[in-house]
mmCIF file of the N, C-alpha and C atoms, coordinates in Angstrom:
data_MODEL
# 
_entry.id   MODEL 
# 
loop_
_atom_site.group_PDB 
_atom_site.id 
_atom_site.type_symbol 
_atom_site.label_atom_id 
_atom_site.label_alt_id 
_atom_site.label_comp_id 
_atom_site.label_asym_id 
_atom_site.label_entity_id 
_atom_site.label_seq_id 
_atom_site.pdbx_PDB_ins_code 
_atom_site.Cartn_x 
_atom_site.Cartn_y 
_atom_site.Cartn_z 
_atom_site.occupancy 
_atom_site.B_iso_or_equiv 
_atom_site.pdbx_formal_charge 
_atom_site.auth_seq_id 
_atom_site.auth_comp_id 
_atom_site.auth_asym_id 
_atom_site.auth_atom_id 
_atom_site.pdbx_PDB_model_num 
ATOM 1   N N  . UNK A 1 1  ? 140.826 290.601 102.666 1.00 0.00 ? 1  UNK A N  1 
ATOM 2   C CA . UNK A 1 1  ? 140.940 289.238 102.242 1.00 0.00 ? 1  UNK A CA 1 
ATOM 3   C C  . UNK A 1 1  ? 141.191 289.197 100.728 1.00 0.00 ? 1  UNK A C  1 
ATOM 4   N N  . UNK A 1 2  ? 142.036 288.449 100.674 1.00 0.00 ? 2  UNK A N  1 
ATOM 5   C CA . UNK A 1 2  ? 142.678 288.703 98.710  1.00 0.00 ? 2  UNK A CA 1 
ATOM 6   C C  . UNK A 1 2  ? 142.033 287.297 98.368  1.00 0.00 ? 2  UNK A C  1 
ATOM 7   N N  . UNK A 1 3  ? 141.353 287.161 97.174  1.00 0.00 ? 3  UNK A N  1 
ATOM 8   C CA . UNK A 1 3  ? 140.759 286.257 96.295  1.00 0.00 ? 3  UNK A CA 1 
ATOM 9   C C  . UNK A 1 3  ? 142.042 285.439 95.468  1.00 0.00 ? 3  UNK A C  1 
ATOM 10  N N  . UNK A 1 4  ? 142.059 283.769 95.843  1.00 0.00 ? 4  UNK A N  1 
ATOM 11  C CA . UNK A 1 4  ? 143.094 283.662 95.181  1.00 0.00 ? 4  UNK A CA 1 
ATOM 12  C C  . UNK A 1 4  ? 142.319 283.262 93.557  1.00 0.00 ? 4  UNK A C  1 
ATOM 13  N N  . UNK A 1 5  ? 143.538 283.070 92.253  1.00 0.00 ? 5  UNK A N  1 
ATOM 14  C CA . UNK A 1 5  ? 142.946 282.499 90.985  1.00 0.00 ? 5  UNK A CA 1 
ATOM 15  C C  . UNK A 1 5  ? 143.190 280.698 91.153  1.00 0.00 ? 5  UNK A C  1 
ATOM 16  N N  . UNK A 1 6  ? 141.961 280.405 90.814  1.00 0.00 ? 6  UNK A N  1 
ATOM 17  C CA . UNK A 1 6  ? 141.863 279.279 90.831  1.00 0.00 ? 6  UNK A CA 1 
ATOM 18  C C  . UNK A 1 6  ? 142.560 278.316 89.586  1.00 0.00 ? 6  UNK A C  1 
ATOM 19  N N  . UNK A 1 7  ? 142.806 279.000 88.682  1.00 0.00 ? 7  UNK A N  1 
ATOM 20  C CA . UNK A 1 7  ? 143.436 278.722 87.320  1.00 0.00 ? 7  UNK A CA 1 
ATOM 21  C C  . UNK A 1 7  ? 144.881 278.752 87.328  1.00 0.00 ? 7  UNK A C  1 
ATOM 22  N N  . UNK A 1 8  ? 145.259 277.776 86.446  1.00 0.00 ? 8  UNK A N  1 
ATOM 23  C CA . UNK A 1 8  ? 146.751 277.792 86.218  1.00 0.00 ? 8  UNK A CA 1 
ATOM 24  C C  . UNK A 1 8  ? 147.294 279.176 84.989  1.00 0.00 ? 8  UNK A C  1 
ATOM 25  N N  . UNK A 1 9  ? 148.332 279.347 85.039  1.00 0.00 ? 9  UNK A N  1 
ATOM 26  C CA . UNK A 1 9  ? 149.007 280.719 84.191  1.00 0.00 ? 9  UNK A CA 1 
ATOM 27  C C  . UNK A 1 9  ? 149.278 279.617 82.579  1.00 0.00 ? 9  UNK A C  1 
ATOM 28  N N  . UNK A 1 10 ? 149.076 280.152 81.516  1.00 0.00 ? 10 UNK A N  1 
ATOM 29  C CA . UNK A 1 10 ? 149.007 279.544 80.458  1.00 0.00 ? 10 UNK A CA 1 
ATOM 30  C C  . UNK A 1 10 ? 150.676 279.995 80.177  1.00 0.00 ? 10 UNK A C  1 
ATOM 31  N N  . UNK A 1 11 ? 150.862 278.611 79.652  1.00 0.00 ? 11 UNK A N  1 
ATOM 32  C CA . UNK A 1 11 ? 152.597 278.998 79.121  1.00 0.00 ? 11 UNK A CA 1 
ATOM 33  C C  . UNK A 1 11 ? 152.939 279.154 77.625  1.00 0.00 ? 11 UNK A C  1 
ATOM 34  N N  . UNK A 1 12 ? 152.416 280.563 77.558  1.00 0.00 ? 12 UNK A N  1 
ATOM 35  C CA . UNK A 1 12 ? 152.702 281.016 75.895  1.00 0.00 ? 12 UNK A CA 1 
ATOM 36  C C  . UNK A 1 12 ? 153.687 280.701 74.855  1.00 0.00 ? 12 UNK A C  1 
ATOM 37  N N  . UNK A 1 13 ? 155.051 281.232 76.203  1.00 0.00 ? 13 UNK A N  1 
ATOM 38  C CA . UNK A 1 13 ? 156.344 280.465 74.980  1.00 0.00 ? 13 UNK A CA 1 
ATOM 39  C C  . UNK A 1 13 ? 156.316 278.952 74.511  1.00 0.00 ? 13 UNK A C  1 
ATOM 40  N N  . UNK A 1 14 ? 155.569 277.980 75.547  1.00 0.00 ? 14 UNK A N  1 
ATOM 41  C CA . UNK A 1 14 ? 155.691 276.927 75.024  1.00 0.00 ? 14 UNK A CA 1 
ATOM 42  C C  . UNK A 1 14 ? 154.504 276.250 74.522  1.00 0.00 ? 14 UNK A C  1 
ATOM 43  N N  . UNK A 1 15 ? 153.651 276.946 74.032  1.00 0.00 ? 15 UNK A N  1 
ATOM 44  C CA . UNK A 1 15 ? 152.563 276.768 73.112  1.00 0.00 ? 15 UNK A CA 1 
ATOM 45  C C  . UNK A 1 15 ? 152.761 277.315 71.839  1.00 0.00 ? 15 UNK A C  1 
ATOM 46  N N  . UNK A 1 16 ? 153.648 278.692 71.505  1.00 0.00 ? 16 UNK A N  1 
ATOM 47  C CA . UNK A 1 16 ? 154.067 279.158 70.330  1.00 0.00 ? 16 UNK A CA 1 
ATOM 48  C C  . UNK A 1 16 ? 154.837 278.292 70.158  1.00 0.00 ? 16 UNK A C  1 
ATOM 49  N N  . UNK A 1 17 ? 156.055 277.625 70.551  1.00 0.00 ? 17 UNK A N  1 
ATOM 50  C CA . UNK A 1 17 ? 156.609 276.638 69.985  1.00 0.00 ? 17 UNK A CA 1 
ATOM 51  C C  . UNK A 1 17 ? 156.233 275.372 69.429  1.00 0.00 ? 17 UNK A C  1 
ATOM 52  N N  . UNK A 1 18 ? 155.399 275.160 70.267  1.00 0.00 ? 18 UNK A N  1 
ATOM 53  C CA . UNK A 1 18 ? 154.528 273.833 69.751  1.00 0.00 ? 18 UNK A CA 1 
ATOM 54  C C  . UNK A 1 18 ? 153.789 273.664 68.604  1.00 0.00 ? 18 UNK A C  1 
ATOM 55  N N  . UNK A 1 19 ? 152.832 275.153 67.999  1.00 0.00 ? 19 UNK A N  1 
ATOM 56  C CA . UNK A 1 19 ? 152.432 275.637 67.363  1.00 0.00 ? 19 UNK A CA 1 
ATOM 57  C C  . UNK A 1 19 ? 153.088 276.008 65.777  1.00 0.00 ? 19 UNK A C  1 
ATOM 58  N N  . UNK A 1 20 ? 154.210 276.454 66.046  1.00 0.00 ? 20 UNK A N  1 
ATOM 59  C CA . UNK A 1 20 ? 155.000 277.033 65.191  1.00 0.00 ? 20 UNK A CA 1 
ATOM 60  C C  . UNK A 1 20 ? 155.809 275.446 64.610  1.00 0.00 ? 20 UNK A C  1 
ATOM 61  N N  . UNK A 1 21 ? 155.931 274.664 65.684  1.00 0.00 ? 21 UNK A N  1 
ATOM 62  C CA . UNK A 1 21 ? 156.461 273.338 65.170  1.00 0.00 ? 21 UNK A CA 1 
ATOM 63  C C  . UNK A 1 21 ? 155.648 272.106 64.064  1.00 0.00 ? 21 UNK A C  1 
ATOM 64  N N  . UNK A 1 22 ? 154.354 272.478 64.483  1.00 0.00 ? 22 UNK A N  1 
ATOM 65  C CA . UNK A 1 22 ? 153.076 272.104 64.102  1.00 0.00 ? 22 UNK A CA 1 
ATOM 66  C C  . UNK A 1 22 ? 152.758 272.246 62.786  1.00 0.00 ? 22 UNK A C  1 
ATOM 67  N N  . UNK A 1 23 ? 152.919 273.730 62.038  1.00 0.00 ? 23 UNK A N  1 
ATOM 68  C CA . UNK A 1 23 ? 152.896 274.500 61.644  1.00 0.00 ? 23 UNK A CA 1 
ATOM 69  C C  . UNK A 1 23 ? 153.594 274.346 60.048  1.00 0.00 ? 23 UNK A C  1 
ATOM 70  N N  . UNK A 1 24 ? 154.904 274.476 60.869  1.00 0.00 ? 24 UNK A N  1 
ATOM 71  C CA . UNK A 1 24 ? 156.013 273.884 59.609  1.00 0.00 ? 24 UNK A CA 1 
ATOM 72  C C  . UNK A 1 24 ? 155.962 272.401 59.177  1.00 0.00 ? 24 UNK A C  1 
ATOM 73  N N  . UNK A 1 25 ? 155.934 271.548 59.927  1.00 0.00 ? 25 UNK A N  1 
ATOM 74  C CA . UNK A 1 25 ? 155.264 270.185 59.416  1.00 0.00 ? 25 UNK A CA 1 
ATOM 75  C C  . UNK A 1 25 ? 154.186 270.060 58.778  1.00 0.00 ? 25 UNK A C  1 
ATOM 76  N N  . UNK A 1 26 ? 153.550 270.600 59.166  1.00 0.00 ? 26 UNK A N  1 
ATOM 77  C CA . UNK A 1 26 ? 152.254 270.666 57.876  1.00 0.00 ? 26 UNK A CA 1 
ATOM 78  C C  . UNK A 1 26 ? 152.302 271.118 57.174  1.00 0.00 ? 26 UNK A C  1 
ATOM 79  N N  . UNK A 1 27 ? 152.955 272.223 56.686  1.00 0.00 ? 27 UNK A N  1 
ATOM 80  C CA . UNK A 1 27 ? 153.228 273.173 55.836  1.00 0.00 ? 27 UNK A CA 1 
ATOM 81  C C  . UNK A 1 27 ? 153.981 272.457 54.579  1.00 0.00 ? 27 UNK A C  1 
ATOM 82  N N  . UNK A 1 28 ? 155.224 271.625 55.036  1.00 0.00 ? 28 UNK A N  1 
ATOM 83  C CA . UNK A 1 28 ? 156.064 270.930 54.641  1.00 0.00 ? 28 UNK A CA 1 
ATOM 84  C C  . UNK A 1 28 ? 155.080 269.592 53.756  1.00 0.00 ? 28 UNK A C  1 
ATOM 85  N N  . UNK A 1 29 ? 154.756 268.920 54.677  1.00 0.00 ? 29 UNK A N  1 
ATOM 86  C CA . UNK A 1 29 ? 154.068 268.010 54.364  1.00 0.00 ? 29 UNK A CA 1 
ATOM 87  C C  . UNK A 1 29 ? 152.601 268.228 52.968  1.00 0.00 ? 29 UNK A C  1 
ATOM 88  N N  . UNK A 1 30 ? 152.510 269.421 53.354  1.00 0.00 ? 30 UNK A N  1 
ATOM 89  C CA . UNK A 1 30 ? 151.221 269.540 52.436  1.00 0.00 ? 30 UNK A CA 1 
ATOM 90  C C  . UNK A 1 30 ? 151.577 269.850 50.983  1.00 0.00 ? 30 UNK A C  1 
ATOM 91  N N  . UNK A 1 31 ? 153.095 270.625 50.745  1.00 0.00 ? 31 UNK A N  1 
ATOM 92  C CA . UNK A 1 31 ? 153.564 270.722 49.886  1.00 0.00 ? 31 UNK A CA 1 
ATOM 93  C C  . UNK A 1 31 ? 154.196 269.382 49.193  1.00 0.00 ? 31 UNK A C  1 
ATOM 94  N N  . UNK A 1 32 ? 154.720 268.557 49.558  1.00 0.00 ? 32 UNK A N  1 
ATOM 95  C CA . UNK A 1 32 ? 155.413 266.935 49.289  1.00 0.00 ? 32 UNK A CA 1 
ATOM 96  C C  . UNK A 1 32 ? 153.666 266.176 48.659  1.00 0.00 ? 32 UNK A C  1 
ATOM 97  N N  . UNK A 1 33 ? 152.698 266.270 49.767  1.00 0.00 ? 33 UNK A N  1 
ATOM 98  C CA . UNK A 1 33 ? 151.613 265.725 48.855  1.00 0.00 ? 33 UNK A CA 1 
ATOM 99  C C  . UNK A 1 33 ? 151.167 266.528 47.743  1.00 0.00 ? 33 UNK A C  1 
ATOM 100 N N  . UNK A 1 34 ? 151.130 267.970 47.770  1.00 0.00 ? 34 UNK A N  1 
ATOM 101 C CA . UNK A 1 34 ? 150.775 268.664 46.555  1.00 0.00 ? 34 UNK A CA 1 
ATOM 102 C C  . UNK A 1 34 ? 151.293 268.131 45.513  1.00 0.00 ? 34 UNK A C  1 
ATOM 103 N N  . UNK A 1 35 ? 152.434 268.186 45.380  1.00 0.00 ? 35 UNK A N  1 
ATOM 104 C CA . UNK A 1 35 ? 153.196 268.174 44.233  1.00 0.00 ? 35 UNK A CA 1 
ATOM 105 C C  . UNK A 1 35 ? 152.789 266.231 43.670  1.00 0.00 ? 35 UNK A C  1 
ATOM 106 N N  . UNK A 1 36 ? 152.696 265.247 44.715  1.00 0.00 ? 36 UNK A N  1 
ATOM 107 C CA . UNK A 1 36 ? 152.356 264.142 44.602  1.00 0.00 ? 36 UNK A CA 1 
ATOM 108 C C  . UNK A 1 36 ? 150.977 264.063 43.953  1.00 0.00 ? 36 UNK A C  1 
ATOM 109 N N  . UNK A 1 37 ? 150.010 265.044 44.455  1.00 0.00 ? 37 UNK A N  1 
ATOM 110 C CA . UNK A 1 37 ? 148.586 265.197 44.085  1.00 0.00 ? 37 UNK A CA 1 
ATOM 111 C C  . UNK A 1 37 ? 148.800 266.027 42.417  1.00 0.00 ? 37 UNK A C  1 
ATOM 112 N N  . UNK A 1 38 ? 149.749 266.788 41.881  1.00 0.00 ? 38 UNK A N  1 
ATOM 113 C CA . UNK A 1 38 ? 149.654 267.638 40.674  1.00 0.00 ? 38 UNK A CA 1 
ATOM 114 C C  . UNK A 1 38 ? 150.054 266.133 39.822  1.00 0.00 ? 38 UNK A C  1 
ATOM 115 N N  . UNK A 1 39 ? 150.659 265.539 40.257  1.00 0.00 ? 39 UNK A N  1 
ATOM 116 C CA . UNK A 1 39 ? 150.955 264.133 39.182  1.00 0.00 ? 39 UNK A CA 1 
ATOM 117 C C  . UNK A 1 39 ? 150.161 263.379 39.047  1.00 0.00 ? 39 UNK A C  1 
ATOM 118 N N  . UNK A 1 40 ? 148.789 263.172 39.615  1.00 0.00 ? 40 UNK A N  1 
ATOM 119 C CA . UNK A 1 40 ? 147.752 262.068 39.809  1.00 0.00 ? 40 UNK A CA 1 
ATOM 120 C C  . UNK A 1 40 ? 146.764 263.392 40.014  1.00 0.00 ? 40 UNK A C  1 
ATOM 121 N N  . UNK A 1 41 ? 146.132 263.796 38.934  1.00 0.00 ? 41 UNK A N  1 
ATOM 122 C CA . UNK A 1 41 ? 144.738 264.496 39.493  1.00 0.00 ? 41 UNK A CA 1 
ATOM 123 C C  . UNK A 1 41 ? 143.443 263.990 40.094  1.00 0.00 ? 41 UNK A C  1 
ATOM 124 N N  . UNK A 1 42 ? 143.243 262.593 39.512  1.00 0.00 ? 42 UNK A N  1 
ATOM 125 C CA . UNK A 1 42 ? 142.511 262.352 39.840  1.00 0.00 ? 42 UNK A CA 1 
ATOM 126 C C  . UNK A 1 42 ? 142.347 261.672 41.302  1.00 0.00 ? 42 UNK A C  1 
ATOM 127 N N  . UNK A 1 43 ? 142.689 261.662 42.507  1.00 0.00 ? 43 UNK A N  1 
ATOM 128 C CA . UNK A 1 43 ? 143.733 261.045 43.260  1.00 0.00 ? 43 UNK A CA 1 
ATOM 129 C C  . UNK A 1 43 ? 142.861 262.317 44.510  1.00 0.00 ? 43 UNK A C  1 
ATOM 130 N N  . UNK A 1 44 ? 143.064 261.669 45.661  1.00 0.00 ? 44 UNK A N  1 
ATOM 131 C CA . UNK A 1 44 ? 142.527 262.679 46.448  1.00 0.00 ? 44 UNK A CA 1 
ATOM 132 C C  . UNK A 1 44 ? 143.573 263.434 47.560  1.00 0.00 ? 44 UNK A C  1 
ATOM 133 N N  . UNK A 1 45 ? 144.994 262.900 46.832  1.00 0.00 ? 45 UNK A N  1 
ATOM 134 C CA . UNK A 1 45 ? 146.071 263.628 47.585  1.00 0.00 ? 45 UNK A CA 1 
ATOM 135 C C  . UNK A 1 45 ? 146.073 265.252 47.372  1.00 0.00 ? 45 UNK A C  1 
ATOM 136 N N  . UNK A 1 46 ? 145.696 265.477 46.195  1.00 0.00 ? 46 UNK A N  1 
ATOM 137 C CA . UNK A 1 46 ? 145.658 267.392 46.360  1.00 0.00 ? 46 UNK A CA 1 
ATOM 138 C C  . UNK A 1 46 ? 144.899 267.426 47.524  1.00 0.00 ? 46 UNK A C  1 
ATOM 139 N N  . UNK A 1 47 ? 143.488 267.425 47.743  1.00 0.00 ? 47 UNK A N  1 
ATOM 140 C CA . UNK A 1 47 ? 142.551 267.782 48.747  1.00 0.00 ? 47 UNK A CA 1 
ATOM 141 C C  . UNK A 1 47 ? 143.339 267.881 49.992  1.00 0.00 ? 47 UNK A C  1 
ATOM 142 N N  . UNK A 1 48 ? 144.362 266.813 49.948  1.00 0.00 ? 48 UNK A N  1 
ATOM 143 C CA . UNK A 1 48 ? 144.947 266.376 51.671  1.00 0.00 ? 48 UNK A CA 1 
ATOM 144 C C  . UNK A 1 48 ? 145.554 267.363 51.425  1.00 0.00 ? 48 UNK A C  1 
ATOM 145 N N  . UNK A 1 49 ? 146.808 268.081 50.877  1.00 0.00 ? 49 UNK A N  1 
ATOM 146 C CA . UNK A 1 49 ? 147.518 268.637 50.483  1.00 0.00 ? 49 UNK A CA 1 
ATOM 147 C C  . UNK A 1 49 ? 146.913 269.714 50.974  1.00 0.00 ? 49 UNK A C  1 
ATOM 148 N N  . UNK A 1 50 ? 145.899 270.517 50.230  1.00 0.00 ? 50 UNK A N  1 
ATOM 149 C CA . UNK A 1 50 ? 145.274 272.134 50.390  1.00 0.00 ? 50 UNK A CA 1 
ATOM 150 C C  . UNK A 1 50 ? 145.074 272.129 51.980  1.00 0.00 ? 50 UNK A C  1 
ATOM 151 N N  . UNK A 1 51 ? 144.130 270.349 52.688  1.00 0.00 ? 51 UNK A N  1 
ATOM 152 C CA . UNK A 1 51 ? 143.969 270.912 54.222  1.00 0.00 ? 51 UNK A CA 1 
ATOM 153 C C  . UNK A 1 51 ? 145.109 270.726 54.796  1.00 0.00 ? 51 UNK A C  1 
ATOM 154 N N  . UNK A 1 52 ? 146.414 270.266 54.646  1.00 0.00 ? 52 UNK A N  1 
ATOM 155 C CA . UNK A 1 52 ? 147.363 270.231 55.456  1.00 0.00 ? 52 UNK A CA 1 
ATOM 156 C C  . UNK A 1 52 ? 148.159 271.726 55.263  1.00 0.00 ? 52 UNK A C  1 
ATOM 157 N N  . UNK A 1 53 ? 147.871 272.307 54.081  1.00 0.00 ? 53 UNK A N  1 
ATOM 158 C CA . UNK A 1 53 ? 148.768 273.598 54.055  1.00 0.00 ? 53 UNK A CA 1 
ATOM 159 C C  . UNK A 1 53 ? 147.874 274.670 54.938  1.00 0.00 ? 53 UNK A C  1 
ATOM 160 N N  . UNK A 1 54 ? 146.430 274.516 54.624  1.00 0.00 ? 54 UNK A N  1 
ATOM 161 C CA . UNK A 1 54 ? 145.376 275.023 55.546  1.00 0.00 ? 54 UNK A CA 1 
ATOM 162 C C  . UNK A 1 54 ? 145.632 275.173 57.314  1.00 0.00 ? 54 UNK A C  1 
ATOM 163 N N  . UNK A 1 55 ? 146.142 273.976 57.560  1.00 0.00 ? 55 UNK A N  1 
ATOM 164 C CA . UNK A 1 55 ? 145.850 273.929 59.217  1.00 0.00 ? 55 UNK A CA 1 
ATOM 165 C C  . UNK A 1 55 ? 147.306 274.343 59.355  1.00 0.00 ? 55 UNK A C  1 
ATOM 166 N N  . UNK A 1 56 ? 148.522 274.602 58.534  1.00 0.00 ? 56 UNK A N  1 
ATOM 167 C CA . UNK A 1 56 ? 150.008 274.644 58.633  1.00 0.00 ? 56 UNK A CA 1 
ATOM 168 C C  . UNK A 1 56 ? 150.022 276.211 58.674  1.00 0.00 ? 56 UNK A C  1 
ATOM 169 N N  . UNK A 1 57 ? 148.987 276.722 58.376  1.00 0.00 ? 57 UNK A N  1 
ATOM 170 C CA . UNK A 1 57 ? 149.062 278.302 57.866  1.00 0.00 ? 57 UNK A CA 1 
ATOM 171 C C  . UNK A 1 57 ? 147.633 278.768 59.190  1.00 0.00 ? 57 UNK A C  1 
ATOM 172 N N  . UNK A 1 58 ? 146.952 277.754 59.733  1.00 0.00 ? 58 UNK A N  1 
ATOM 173 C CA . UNK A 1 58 ? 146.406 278.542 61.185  1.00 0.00 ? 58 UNK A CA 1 
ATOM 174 C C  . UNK A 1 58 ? 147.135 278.320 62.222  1.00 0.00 ? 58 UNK A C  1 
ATOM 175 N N  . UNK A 1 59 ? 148.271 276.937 62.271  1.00 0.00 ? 59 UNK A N  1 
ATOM 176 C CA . UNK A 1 59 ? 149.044 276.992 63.114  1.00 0.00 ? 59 UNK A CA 1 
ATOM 177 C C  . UNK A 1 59 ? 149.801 277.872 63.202  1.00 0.00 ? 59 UNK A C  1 
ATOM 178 N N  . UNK A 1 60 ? 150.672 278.441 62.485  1.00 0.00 ? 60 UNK A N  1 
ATOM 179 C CA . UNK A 1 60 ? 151.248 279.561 62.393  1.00 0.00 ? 60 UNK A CA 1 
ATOM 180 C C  . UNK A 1 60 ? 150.626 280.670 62.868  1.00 0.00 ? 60 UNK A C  1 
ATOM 181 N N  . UNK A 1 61 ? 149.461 280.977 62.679  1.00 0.00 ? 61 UNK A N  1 
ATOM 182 C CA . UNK A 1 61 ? 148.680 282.396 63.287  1.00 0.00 ? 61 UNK A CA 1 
ATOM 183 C C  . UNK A 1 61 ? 148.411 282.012 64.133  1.00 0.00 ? 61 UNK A C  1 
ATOM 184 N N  . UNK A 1 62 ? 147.964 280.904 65.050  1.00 0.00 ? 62 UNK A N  1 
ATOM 185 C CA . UNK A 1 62 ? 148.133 280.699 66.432  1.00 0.00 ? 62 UNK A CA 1 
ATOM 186 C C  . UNK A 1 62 ? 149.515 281.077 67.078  1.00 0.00 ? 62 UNK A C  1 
ATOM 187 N N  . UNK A 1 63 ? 150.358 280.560 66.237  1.00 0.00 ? 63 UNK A N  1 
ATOM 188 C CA . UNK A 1 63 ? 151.976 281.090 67.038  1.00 0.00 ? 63 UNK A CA 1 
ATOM 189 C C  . UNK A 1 63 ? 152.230 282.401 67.132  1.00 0.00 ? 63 UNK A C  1 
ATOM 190 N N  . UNK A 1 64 ? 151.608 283.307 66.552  1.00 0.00 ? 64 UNK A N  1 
ATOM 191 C CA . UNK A 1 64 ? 151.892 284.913 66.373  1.00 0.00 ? 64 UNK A CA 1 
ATOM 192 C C  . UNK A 1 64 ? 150.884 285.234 66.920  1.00 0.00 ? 64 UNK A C  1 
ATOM 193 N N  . UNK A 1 65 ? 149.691 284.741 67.636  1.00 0.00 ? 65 UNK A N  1 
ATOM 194 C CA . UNK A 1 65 ? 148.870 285.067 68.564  1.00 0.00 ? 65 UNK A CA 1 
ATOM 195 C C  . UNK A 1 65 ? 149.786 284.558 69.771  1.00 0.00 ? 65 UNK A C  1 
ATOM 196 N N  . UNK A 1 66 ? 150.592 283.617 70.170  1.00 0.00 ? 66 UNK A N  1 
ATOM 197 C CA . UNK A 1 66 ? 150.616 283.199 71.561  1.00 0.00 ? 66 UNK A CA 1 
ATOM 198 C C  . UNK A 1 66 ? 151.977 284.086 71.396  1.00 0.00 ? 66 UNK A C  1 
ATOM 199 N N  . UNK A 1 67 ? 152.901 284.788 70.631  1.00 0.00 ? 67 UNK A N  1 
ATOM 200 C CA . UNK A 1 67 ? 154.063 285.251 70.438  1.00 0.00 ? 67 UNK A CA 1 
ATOM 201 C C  . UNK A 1 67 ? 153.410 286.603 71.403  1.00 0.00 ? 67 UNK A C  1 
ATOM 202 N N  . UNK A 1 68 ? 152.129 287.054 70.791  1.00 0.00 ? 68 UNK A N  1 
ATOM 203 C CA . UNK A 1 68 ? 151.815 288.397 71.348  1.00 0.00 ? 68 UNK A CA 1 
ATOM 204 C C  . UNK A 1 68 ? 151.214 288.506 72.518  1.00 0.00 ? 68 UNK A C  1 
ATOM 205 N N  . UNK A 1 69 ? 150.385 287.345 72.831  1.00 0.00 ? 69 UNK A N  1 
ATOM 206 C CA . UNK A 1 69 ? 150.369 287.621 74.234  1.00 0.00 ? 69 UNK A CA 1 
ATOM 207 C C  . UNK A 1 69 ? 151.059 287.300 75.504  1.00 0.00 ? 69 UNK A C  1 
ATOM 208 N N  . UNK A 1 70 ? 152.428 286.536 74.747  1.00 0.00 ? 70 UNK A N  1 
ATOM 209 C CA . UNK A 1 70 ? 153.355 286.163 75.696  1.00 0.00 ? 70 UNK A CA 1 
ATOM 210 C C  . UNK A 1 70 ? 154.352 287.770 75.950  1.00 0.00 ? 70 UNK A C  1 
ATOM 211 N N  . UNK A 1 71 ? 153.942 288.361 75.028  1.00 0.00 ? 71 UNK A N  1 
ATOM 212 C CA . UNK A 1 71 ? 154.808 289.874 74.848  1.00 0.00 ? 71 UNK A CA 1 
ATOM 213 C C  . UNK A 1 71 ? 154.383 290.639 76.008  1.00 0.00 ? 71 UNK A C  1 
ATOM 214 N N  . UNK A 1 72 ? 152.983 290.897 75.856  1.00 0.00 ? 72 UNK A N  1 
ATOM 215 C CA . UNK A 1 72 ? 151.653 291.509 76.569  1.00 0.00 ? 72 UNK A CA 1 
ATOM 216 C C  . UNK A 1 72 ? 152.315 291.210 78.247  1.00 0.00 ? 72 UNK A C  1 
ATOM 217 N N  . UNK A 1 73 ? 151.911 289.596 78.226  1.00 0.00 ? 73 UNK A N  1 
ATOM 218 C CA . UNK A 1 73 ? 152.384 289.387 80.067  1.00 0.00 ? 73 UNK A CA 1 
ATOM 219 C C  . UNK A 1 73 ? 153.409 289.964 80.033  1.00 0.00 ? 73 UNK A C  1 
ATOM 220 N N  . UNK A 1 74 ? 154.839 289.740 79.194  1.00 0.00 ? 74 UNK A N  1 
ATOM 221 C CA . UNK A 1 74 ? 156.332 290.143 79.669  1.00 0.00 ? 74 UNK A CA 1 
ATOM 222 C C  . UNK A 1 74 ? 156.739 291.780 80.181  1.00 0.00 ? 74 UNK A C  1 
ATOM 223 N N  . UNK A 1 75 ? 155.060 292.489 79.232  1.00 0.00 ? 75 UNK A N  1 
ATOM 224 C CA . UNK A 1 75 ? 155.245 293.919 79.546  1.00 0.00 ? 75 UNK A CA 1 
ATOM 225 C C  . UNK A 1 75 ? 154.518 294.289 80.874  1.00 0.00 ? 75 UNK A C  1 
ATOM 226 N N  . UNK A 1 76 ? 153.457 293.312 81.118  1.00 0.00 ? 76 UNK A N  1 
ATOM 227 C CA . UNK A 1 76 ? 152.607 293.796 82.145  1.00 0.00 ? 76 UNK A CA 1 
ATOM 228 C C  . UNK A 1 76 ? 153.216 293.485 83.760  1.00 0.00 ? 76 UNK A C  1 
ATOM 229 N N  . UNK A 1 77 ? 154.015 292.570 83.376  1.00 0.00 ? 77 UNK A N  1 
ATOM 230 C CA . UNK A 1 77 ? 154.561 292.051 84.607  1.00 0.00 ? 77 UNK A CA 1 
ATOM 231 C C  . UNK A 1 77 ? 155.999 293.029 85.433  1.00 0.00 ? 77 UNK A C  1 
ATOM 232 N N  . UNK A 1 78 ? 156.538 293.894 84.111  1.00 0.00 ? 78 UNK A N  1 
ATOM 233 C CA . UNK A 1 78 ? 157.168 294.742 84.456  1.00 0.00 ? 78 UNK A CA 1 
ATOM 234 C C  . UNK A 1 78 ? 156.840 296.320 85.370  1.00 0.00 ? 78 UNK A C  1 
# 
């Protein structure tokens, strides 16, 4: 008797994309407020700035995590 998985298969390529899309927008964005925040110090646009480049730069290492284990299945499945 074979045990079936009760779970759905996670879809890596299209979570690295999502991720990686994520990623660059924030990235983007955090730089446009930086530079907005270096003209107004006193101003709490730097702060936004540092966490948007922050979460733009874990999105990205999420995408090179789901890059590698989308690698992982492509090898295991062979």
């Amino acid at each position: 008797m074979m045990s079936e998985k009760h779970g759905t298969e996670i879809n890596w390529r299209l979570q690295g994309m999502i991720a990686r899309g994520v990623g660059i927008v924030a990235i983007a964005l955090g730089f446009v407020l930086g530079m907005h925040g270096l003209d107004e110090p006193a101003s709490h646009w730097l702060q936004t700035a540092l966490g948007l480049l922050t979460t733009g730069m874990l999105a990205q290492g999420y995408a090179l995590y789901c890059s590698i284990k989308r690698m992982q299945q492509l090898n295991s499945q062979s």
